[in-house]
C-alpha positions as CSV (number, residue, x, y, z in Angstrom):
1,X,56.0,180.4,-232.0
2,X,54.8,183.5,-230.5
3,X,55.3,187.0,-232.9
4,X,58.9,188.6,-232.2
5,X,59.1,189.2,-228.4
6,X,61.4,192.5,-227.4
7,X,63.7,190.7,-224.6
8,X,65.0,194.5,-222.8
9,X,68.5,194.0,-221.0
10,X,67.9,194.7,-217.2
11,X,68.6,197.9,-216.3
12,X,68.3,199.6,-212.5
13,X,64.9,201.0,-213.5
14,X,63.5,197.0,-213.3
15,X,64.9,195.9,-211.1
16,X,61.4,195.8,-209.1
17,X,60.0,194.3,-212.0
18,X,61.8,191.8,-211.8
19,X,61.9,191.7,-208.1
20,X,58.7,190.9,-208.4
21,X,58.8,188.1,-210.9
22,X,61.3,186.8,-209.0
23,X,58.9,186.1,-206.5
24,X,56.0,184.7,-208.5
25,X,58.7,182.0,-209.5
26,X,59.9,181.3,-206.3
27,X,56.5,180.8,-204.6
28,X,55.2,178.8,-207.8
29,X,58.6,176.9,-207.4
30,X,58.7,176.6,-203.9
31,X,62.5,177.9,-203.6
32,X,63.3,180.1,-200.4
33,X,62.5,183.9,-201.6
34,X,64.3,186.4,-199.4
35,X,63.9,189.5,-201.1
36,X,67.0,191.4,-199.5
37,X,69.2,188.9,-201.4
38,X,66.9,188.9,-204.7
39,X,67.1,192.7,-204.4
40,X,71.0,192.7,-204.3
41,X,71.9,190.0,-207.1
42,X,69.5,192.0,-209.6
43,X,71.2,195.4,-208.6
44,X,74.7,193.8,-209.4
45,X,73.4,192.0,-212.9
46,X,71.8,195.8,-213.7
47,X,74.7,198.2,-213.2
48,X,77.4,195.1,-214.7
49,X,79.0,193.7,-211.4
50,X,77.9,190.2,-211.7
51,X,79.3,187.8,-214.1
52,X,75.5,187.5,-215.5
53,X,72.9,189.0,-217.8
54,X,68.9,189.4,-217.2
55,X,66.6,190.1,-220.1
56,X,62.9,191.0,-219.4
57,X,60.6,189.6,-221.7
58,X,58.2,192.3,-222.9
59,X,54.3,192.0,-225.2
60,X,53.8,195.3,-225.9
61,X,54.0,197.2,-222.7
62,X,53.6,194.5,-220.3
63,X,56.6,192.6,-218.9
64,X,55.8,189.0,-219.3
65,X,58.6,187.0,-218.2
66,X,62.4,186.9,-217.4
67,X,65.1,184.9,-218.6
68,X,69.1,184.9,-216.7
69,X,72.2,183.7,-217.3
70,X,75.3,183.3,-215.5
71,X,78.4,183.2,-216.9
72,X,81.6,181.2,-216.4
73,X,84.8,179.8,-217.1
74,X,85.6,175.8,-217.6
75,X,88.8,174.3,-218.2
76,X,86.8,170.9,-219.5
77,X,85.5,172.9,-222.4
78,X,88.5,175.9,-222.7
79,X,86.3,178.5,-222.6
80,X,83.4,180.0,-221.5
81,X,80.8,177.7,-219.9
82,X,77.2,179.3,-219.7
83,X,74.2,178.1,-217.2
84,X,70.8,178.9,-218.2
85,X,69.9,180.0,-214.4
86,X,66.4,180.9,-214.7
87,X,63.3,180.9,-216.9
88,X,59.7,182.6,-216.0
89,X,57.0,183.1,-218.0
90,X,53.7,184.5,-216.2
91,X,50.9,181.8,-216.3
92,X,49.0,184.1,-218.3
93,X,51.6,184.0,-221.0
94,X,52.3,180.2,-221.1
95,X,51.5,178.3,-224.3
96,X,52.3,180.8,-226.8
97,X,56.0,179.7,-227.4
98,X,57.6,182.1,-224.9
99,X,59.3,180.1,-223.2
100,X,61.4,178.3,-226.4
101,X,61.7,181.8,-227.9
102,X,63.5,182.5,-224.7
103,X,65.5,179.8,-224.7
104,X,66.7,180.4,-228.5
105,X,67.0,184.0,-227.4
106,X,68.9,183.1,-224.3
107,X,71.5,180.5,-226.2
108,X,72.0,182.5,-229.3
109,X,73.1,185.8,-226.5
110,X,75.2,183.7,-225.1
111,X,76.9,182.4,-227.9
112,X,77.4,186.0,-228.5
113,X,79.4,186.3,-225.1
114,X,81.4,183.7,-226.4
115,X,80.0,180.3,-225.1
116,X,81.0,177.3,-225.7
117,X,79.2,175.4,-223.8
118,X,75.4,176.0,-222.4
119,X,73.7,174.2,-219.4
120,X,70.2,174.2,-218.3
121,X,69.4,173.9,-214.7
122,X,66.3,172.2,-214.3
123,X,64.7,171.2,-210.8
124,X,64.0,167.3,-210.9
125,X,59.8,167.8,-210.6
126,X,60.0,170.5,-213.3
127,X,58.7,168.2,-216.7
C-alpha cells in the first residue's frame, strides 16, 4: 500500500487536469472521448450541479490519477445507491497500491454521503 495519497476534491481550477486524464483513459480504454461533453460533466461535478463527486489523486505535486462517483437513489436498497463510475491511475503510477487506496478512499467517502449500497462498473475485458 502506497504512503497516504492526498485525494483533492475537484474544483474548476482542474478541471483540465482532469480533462486530460479523462482522455488518457478513454484512449487506453477505447471508449468514445468527445471532449465538449467530458468538458461539461467535469464543470457540473466542480461547481456541485451534478449528482457526483471527482477526487484527483495527487504524489506530491503531480496529479496521478482520478477517481468518480455518481450518486443515486434505489428503492431496492431504501437509500442511497452509489456507482464507482471511474478509476484511472497513470501507467507510471500503477503497482504501488493506488488504485485499492482509491477504492478504500472512494467507498469510505461514499459511505460518508450516506450509501448504502456501492457498485463497481467494470468493462467485461478489464481483469
Amino acid at each position: 500500500m502506497p504512503a497516504e495519497v492526498p485525494f483533492r476534491l475537484l474544483n474548476e481550477a482542474d478541471c483540465e487536469t482532469a480533462l486530460r486524464l479523462m482522455y488518457a483513459y478513454y484512449a487506453e480504454d477505447e471508449h468514445e472521448f468527445v471532449p465538449e461533453r467530458a468538458a461539461t460533466a467535469l464543470n457540473e461535478i466542480s461547481i456541485g450541479k451534478a449528482p457526483a463527486r471527482l477526487w484527483l489523486m495527487c504524489s506530491g505535486e503531480d496529479v496521478v490519477g482520478y477517481v468518480c462517483i455518481t450518486l443515486g437513489y434505489s428503492l431496492e436498497v431504501g437509500g442511497n445507491d452509489f456507482i464507482l463510475d471511474e478509476l484511472f491511475v497513470i501507467p507510471e503510477a500503477r503497482g504501488t497500491g493506488l488504485g485499492r487506496t482509491a477504492l478504500d478512499f472512494a467507498e469510505n467517502e461514499s459511505r460518508k454521503l450516506g450509501a448504502r449500497r456501492i457498485c463497481l462498473e467494470v468493462e467485461r475485458h478489464n481483469e
